[in-house]
C-alpha positions in Angstrom: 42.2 67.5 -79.6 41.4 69.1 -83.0 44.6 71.2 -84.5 44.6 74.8 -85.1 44.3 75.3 -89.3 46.8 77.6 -90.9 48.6 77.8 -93.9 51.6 78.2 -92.1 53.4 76.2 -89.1 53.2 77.3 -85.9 57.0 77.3 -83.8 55.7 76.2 -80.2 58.1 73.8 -80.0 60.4 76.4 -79.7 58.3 77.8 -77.1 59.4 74.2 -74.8 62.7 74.3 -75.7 62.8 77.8 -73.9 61.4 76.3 -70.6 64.1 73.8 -71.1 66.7 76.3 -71.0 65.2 78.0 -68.3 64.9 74.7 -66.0 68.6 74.2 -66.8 69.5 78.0 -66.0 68.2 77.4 -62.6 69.8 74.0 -62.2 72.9 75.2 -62.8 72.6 78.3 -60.7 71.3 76.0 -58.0 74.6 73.9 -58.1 77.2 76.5 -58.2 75.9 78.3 -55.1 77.8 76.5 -52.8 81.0 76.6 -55.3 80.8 80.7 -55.1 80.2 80.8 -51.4 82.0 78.5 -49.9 85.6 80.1 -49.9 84.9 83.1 -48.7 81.7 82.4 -46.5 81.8 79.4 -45.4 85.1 77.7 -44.9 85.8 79.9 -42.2 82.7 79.3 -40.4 83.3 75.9 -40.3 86.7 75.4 -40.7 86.8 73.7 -44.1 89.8 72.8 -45.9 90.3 71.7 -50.0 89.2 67.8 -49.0 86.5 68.4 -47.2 85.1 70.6 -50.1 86.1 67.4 -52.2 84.3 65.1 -50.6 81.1 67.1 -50.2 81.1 67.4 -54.4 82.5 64.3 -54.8 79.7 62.9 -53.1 77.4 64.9 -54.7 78.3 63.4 -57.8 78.2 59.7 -56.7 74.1 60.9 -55.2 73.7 62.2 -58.6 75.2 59.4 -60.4 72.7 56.8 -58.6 69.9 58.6 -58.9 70.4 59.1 -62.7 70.1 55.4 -63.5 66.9 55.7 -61.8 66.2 59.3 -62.9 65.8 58.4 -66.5 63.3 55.1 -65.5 61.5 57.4 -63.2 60.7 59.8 -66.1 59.5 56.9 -68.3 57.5 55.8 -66.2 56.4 58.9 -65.0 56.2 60.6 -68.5 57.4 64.2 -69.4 54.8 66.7 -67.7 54.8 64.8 -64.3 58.1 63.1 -63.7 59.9 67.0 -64.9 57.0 68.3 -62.2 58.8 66.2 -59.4 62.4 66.5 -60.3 62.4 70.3 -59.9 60.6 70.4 -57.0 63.2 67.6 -55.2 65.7 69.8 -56.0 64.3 73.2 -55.1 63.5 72.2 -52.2 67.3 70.5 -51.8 68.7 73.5 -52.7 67.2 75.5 -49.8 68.0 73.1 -47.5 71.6 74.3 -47.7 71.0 77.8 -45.5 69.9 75.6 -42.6 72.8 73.8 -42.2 74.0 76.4 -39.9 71.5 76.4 -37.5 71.4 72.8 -37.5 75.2 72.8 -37.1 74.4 74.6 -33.9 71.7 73.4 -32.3 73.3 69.6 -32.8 76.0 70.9 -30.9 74.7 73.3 -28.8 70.8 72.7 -28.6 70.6 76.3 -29.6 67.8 75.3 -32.8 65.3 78.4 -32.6 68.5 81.1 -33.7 68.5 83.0 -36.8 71.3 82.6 -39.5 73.8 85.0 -37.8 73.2 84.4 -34.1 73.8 80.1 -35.3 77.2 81.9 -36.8 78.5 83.6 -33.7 77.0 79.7 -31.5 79.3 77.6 -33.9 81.9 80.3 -33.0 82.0 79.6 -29.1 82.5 75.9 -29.9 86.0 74.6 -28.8 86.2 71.2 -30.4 86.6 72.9 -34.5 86.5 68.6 -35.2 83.1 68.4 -34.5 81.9 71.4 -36.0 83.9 70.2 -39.5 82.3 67.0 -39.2 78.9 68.0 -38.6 78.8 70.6 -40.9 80.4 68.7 -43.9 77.6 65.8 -42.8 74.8 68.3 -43.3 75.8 69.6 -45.8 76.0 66.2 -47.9 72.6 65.5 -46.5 71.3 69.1 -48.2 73.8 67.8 -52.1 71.6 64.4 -51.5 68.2 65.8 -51.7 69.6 68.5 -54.7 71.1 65.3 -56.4 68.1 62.8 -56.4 65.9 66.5 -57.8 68.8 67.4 -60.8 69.6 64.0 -61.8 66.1 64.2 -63.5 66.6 67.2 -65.4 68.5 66.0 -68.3 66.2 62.9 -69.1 63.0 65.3 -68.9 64.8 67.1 -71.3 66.4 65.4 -73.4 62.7 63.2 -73.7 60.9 66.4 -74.2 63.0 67.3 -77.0 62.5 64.2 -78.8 59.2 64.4 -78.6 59.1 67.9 -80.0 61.8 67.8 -82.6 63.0 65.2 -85.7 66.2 63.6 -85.5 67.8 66.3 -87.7 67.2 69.2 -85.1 67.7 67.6 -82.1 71.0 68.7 -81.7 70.6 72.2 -82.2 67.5 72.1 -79.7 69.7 70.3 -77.0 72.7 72.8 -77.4 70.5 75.7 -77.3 68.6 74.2 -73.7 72.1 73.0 -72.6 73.0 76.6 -72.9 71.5 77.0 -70.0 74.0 75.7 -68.6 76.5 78.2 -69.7 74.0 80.8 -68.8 73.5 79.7 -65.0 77.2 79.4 -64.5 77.3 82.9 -66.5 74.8 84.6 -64.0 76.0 82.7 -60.9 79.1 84.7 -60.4 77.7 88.2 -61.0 74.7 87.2 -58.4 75.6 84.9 -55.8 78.6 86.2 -54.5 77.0 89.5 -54.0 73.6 88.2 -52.7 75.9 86.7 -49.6 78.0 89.5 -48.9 75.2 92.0 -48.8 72.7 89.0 -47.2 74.5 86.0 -45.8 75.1 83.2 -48.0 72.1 81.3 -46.1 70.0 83.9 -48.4 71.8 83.0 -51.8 70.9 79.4 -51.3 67.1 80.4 -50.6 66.8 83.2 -53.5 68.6 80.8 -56.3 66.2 77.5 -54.7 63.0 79.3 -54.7 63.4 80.3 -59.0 62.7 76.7 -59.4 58.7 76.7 -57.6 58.3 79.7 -60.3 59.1 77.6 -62.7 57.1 74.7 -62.1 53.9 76.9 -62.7 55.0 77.6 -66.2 56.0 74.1 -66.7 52.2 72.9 -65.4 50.5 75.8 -67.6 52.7 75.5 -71.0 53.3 71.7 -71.4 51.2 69.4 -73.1 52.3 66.2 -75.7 52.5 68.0 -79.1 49.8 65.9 -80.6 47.6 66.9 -78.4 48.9 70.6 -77.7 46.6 73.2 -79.1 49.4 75.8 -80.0 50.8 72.5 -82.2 48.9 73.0 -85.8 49.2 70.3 -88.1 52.2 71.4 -90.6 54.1 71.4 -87.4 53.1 68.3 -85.9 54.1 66.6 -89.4 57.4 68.5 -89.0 57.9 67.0 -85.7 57.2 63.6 -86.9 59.0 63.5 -89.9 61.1 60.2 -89.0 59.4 57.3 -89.0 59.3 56.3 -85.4 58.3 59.3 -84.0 54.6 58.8 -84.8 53.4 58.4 -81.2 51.3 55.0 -80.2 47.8 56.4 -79.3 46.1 52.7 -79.5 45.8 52.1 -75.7 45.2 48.4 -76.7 49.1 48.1 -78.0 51.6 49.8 -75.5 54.7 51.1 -76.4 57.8 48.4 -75.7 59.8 49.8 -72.9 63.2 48.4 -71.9 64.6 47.1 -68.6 68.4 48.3 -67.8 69.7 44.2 -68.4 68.4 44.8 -72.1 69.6 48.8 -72.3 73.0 47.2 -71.2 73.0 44.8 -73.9 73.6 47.4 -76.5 76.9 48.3 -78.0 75.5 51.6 -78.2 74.5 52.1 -74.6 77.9 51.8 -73.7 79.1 53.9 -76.4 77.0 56.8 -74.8 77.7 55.6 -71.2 81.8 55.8 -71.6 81.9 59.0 -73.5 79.8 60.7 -70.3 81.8 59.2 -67.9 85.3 60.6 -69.6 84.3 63.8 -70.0 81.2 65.0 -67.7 83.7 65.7 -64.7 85.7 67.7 -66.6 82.7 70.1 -66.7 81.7 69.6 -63.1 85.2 70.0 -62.6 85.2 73.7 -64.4 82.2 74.6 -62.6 82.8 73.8 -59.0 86.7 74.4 -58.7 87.3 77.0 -61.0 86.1 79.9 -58.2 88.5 78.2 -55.9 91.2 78.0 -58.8 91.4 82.0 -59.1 91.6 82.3 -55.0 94.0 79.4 -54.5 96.4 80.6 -57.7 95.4 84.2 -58.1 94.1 85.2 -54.3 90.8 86.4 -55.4 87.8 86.7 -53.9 84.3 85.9 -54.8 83.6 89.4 -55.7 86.8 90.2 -57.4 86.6 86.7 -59.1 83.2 87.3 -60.5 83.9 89.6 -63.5 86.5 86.6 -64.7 84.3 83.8 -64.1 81.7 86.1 -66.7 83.9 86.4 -68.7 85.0 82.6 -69.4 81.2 81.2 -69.0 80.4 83.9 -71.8 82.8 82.7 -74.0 81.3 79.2 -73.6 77.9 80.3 -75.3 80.2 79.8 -78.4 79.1 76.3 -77.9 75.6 77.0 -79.7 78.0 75.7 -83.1 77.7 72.5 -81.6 74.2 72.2 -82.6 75.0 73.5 -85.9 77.6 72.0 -87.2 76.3 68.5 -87.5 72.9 69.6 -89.0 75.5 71.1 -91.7 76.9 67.8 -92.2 73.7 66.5 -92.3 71.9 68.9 -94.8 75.0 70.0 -96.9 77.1 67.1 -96.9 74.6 64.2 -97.0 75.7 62.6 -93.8 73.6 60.4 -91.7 72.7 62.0 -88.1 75.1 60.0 -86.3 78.0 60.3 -88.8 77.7 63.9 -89.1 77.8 64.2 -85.1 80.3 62.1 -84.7 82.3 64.3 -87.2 81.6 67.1 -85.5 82.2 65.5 -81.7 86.0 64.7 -83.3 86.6 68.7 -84.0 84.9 69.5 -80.8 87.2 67.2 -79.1 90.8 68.7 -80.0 89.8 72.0 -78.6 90.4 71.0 -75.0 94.1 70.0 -75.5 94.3 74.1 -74.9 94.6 73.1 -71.5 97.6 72.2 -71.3 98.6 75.5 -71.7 96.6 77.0 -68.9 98.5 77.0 -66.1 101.8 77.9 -68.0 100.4 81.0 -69.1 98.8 81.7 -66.5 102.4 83.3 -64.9 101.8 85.9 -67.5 98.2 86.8 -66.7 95.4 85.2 -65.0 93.3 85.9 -68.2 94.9 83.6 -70.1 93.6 80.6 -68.4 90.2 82.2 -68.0 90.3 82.3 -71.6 91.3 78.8 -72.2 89.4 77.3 -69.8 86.5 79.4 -71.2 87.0 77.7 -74.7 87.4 74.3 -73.5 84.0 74.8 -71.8 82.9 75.8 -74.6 83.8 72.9 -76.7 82.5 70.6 -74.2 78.6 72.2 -74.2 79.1 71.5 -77.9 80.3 68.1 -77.2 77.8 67.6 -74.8 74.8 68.7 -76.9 75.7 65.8 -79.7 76.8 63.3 -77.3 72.9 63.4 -75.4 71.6 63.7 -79.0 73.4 60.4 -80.1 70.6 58.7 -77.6 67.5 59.9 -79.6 69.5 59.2 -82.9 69.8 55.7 -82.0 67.3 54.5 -79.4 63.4 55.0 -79.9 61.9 57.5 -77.2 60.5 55.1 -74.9 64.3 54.3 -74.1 65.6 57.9 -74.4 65.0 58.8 -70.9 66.7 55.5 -69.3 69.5 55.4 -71.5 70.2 59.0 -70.8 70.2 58.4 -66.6 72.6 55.3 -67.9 74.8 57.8 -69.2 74.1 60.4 -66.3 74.6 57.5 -63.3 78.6 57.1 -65.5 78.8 60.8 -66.2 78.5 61.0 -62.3 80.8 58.5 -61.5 83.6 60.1 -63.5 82.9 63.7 -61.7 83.3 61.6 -58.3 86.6 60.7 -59.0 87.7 63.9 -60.8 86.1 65.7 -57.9 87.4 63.8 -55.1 90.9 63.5 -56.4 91.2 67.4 -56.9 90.4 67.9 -53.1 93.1 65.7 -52.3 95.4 66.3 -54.0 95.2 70.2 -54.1 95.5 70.0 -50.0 98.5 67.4 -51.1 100.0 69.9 -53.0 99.2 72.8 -50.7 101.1 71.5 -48.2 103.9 69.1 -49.4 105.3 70.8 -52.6 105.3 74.7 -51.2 108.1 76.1 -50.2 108.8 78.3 -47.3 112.0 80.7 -47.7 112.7 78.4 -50.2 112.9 75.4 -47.7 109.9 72.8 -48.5 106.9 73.0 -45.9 106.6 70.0 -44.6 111.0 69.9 -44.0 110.4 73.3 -42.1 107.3 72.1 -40.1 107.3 68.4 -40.2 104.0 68.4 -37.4 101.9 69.3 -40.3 102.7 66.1 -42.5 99.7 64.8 -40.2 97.7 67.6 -39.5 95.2 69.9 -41.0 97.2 73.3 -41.7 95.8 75.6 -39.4 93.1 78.7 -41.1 95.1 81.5 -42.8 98.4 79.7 -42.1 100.3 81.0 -44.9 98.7 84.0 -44.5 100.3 84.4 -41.4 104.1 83.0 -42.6 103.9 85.9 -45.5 103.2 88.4 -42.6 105.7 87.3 -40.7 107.8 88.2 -44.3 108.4 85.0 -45.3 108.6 84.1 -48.6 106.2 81.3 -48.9 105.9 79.6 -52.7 102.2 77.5 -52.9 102.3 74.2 -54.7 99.0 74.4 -55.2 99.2 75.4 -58.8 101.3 72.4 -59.5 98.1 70.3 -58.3 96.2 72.3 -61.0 98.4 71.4 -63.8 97.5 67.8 -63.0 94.2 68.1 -63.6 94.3 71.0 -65.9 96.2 68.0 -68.5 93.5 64.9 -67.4 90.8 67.2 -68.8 92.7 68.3 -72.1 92.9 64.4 -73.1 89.9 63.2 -71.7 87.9 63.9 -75.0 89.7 62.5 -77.6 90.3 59.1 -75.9 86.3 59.3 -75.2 85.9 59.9 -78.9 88.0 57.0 -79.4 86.3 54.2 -78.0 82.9 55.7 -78.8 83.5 55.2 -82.5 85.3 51.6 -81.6 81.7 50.5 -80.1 79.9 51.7 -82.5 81.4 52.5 -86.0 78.2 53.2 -87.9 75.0 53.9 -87.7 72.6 51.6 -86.3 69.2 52.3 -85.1 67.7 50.4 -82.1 64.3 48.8 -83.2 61.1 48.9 -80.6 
């Protein structure tokens, strides 16, 4: 396609970045429904306790772990417009699946299947055996994370591909902080929306209005996206912008395809597993953030979804502070003379000490509740800034045929990580919950030693405190646990990422 002439370069790819912020807005809107919801909405439909929570995001992270090895292969093989096309669709439609769990809760066991969303509430009500309806209901529900998995896992490797298409090594890094923003932005908007779209609707609706954003999106995706050379809006000093590095000039000899790489040879890199451990240290401490810190603020602080919401603003807006993280190494880069990946490296190491703050959250929190909204808030922050260099380390070293698997290599161990962050949290919260409160200062467990096997029953210490006992939750201690894995977990990533690979080296096609 001929290029539009001008004298001066056009900014589309600007244009694409904005789509990618948008696709990951909705993504992470999508995935924190069911974190703003299900506390207050429904737990006590279905009886749900801290573990089974776990295991349903635990095993959302192990769906979305697998289907990121595969994600990033897909894409390749797919290519950007397409493979982008399907991803959001999967998970659109995964994300809606979520408000029929209900009714399917009901009519598997009841046969009741042609109800609405309320009268299915008032069937699962009437059932005796709460087991079943537990069981059932955490089983669809995993069925509905599946589907939203196998569509989100491809997000990121559209993304990060598309951006190396459109931008040269030296901007990458700001381009991927400001579409990871996105992020920050979904998880900003989710608490302010969600929690009041299911009190006013029914949370069945939240998971519908938040799933269907992503349909919209996929018409501007098909109308706006084309390969830069071949874009119209692209003029040629833009499209030499794009492809000032060497290896970006794209193959368009049909006779000579481009080298692509099968995972045994992606895995025989140094710098593969460089990229994979530093995702698996730290990506669970974000999924961590984002899907217990609602429950955090009503376990600790006894807040609900709608008083919760202006706090949870509050500490995702502070995380937009984590745009520096794709300036700082372009300043090390243009001012300092460093090569890409020293300069992000550099900057990774300052990102890094920020979450030790976190060891500080819970203690302060006995003065104020805002004190670990803010903390947590600027360890977010520093990991979006952390994140944004660690995905740009992959089109740094790896040429873009590879970009896409490598990046679901990283994803499929970024997942893994948030499994066991995620599933450990549920248990041992409930562990906490239970075996290190005290009642009238007597332990729990000493005072009612039936529970050391049993589910507590709903609103149990609820009850004890309106009985005027003086009941102490443990549950904060549970916190503090976790709260001081995810304050470390950056500089030991840091750590052996620069023990792999100590300087630069670029993978040749």
């Amino acid at each position: 396609m001929k290029k539009e002439i001008s004298s001066k370069p056009s900014n589309f790819r600007w244009t694409i970045c904005g789509l990618l912020f948008i696709a990951t807005t909705i993504n992470y809107m999508d995935r924190q429904v069911l974190s703003l919801t299900w506390k207050d909405f429904i737990a006590p439909e279905f009886h749900w306790n801290n573990n089974d929570y776990g295991n349903i995001t635990a095993l959302f992270s192990i769906f979305y772990a697998a289907s990121m090895l595969f994600a990033g292969k897909f894409v390749d093989w797919m290519d950007t417009k397409k493979g982008f096309l399907w991803a959001i669709a999967i998970w659109s439609v995964g994300a809606c699946l979520h408000a029929f769990c209900g009714i399917a809760t009901s009519g598997i066991l009841t046969g009741n299947w042609f109800v609405g969303f309320h009268e299915s509430k008032k069937i699962i009500g009437t059932v005796d055996n709460i087991s079943t309806v537990i069981s059932t209901s955490v089983t669809l529900f995993i069925f509905a994370r599946f589907v939203l998995a196998v569509g989100e896992a491809g997000n990121f490797p559209a993304a990060i591909k598309t951006t190396a298409e459109y931008f040269p090594k030296k901007d990458r890094a700001l381009a991927t902080s400001i579409f990871n923003a996105g992020a920050t932005v979904g998880a900003l908007a989710a608490p302010v929306t969600i929690p009041f779209i299911a009190k006013s609707m029914g949370w069945e609706w939240a998971f519908i209005i938040i799933g269907a954003l992503g349909f919209v999106w996929m018409g501007l995706w098909v109308f706006y996206y084309k390969k830069p050379h071949e874009h119209h809006k692209v003029n040629e000093h833009e499209l030499t912008y794009i492809q000032q590095d060497q290896d970006d000039i794209p193959n368009t000899d049909p006779g000579t395809p481009e080298k692509t790489f099968s995972f045994r040879e992606c895995f025989s890199y140094r710098q593969t597993w460089a990229f994979a451990f530093g995702k698996f240290m730290t990506d669970g401490i974000w999924w961590f953030f984002l899907f217990w810190t609602p429950a955090y603020l009503s376990s600790v602080y006894k807040m609900d979804s709608t008083q919760s919401a202006f706090p949870l603003f509050v500490l995702y807006m502070i995380t937009l502070f984590s745009i520096i993280g794709g300036w700082l190494p372009k300043y090390f880069v243009e001012k300092k003379g460093m090569n890409a990946y020293t300069g992000r490296m550099k900057a990774m190491l300052i990102f890094a000490f920020f979450p030790l703050l976190a060891l500080l959250a819970q203690p302060l929190g006995s003065i104020t509740y805002w004190l670990p909204v803010l903390i947590i808030g600027i360890a977010g922050a520093a990991h979006q800034a952390w994140s944004a260099n660690i995905f740009s380390t992959v089109g740094d070293m790896f040429p873009k045929k590879a970009i896409a698997t490598i990046t679901g290599i990283g994803g499929m161990a970024g997942g893994i990580g948030s499994f066991l962050i995620n599933k450990s949290s549920g248990v041992l919260f409930d562990h906490a919950h239970k075996a290190w409160s005290t009642v009238d200062g007597t332990p729990l467990l000493e005072k009612y030693p039936q529970y050391i096997s049993e589910r507590l029953p709903d609103g149990f210490f609820e009850q004890l405190e309106k009985s005027g006992a003086v009941v102490v939750d443990g549950i904060d201690k549970g916190y503090m646990i976790i709260f001081s894995v995810c304050a470390i977990a950056y500089l030991i990533a840091w750590t052996v990422m620069k023990a792999l690979v100590p300087k630069y080296k670029v993978i040749k096609q």
